[in-house]
N, CA, C and O of each residue as an XYZ file, in Angstrom:
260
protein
N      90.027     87.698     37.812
C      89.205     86.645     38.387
C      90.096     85.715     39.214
O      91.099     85.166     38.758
N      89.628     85.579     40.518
C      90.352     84.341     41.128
C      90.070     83.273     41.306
O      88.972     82.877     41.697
N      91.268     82.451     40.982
C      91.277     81.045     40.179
C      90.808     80.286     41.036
O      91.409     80.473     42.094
N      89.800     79.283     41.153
C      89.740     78.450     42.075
C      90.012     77.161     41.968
O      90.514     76.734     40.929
N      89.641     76.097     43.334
C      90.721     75.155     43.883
C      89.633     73.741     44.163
O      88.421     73.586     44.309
N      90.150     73.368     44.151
C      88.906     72.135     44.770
C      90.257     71.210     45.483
O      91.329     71.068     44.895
N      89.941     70.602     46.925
C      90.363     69.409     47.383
C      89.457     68.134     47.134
O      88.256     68.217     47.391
N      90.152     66.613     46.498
C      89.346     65.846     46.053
C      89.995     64.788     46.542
O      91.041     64.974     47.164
N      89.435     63.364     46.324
C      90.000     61.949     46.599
C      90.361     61.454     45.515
O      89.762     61.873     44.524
N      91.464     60.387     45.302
C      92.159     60.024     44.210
C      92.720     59.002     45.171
O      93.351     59.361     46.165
N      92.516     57.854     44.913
C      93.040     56.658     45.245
C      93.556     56.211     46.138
O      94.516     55.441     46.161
N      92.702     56.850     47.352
C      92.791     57.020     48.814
C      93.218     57.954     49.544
O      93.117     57.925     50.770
N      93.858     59.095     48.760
C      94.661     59.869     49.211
C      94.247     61.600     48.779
O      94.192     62.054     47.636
N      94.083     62.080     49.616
C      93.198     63.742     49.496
C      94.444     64.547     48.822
O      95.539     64.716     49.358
N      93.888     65.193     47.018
C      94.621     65.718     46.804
C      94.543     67.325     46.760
O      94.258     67.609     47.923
N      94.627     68.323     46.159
C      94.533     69.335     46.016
C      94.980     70.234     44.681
O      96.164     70.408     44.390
N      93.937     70.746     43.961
C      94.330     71.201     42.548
C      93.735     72.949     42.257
O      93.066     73.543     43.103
N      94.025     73.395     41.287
C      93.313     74.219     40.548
C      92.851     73.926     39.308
O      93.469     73.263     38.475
N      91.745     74.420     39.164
C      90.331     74.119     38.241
C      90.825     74.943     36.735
O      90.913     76.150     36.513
N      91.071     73.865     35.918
C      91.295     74.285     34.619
C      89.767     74.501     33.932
O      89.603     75.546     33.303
N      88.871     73.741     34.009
C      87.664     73.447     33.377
C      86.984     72.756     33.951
O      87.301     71.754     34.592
N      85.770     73.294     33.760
C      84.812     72.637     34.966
C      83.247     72.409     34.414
O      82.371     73.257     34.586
N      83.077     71.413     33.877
C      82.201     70.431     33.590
C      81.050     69.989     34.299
O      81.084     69.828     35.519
N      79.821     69.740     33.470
C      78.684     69.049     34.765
C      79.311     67.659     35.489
O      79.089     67.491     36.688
N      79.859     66.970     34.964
C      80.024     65.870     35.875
C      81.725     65.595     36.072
O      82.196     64.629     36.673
N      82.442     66.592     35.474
C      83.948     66.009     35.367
C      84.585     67.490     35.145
O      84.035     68.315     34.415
N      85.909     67.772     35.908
C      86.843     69.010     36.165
C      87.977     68.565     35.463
O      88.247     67.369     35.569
N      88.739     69.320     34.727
C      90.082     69.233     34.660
C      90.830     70.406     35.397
O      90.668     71.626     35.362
N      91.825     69.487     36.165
C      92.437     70.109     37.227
C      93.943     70.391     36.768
O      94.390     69.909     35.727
N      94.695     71.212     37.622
C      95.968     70.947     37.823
C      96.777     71.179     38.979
O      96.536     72.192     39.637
N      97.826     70.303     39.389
C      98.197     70.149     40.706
C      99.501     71.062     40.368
O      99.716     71.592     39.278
N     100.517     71.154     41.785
C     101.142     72.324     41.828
C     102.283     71.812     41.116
O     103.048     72.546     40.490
N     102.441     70.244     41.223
C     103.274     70.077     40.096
C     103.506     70.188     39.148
O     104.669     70.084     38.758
N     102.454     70.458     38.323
C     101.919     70.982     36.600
C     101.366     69.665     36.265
O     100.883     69.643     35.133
N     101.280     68.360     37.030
C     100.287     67.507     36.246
C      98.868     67.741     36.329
O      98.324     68.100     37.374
N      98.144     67.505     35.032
C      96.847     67.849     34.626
C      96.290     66.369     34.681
O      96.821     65.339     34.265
N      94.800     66.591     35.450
C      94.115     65.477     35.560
C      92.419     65.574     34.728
O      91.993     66.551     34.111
N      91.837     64.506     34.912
C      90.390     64.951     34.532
C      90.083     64.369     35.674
O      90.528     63.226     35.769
N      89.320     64.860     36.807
C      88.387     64.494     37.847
C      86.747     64.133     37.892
O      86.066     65.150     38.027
N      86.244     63.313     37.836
C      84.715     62.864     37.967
C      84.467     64.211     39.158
O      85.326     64.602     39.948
N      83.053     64.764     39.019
C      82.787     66.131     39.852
C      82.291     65.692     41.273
O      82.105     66.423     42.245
N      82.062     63.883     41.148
C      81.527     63.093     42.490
C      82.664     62.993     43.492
O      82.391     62.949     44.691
N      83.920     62.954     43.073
C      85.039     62.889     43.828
C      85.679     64.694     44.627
O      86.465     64.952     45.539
N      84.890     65.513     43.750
C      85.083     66.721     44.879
C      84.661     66.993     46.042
O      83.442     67.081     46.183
N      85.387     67.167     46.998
C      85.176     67.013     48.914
C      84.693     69.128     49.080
O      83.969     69.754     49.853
N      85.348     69.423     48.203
C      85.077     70.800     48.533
C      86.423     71.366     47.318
O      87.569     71.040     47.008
N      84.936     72.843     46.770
C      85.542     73.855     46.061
C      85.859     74.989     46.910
O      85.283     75.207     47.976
N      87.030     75.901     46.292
C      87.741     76.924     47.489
C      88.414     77.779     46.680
O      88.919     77.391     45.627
N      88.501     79.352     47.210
C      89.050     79.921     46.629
C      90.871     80.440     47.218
O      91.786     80.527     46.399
N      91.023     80.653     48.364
C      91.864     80.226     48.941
C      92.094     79.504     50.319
O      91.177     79.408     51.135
N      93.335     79.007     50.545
C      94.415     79.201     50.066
C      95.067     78.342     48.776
O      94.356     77.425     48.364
N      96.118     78.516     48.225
C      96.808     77.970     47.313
C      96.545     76.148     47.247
O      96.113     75.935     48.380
N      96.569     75.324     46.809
C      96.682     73.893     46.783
C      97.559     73.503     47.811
O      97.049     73.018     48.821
N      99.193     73.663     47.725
C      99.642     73.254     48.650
C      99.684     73.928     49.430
O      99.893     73.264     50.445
N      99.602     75.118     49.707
C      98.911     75.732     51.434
C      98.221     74.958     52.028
O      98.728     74.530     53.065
N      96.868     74.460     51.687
C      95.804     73.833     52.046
C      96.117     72.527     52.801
O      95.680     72.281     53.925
N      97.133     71.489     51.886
C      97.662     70.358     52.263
C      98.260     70.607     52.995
O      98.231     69.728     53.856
N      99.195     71.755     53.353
C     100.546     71.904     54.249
C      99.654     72.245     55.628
O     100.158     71.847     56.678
N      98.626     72.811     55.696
C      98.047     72.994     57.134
C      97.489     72.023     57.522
O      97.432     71.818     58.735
N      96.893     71.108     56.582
C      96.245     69.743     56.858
C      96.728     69.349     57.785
O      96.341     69.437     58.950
N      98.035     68.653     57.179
C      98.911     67.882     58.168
C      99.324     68.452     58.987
O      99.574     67.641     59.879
N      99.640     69.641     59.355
C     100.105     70.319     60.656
C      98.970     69.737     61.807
O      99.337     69.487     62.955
N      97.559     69.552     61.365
C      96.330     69.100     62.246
C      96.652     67.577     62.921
O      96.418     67.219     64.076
N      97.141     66.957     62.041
C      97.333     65.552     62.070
C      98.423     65.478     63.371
O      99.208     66.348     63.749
N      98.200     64.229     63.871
C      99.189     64.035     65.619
C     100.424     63.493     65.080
O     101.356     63.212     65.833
């Protein structure tokens, strides 16, 4: 099964995780650092299957001027 990803907001700043558990209103995530979060499911911008977390971020900013 492939694992999926959600990009979300966290305190102004768009992060990017994989989905440990996934809840009606709240995800526990984990980022590529190995920290584990619990996310409210209102703060997800979008679920994804790839690319990787920081793939995702790393092309972001390539967009950015």
């Amino acid at each position: 099964m492939t694992p999926m990803h959600v990009l979300f907001e966290e305190d102004g700043a768009f992060r990017a995780a994989t989905i440990l558990v996934d809840n009606d209103s709240s995800l526990q995530v984990e980022t590529a650092s190995g920290k584990r979060s619990k996310i409210k499911a209102a703060s997800v911008l979008l679920r994804y299957a790839d690319p990787a977390p920081v793939a995702l971020l790393e092309q972001a900013d390539l967009l950015l001027p």
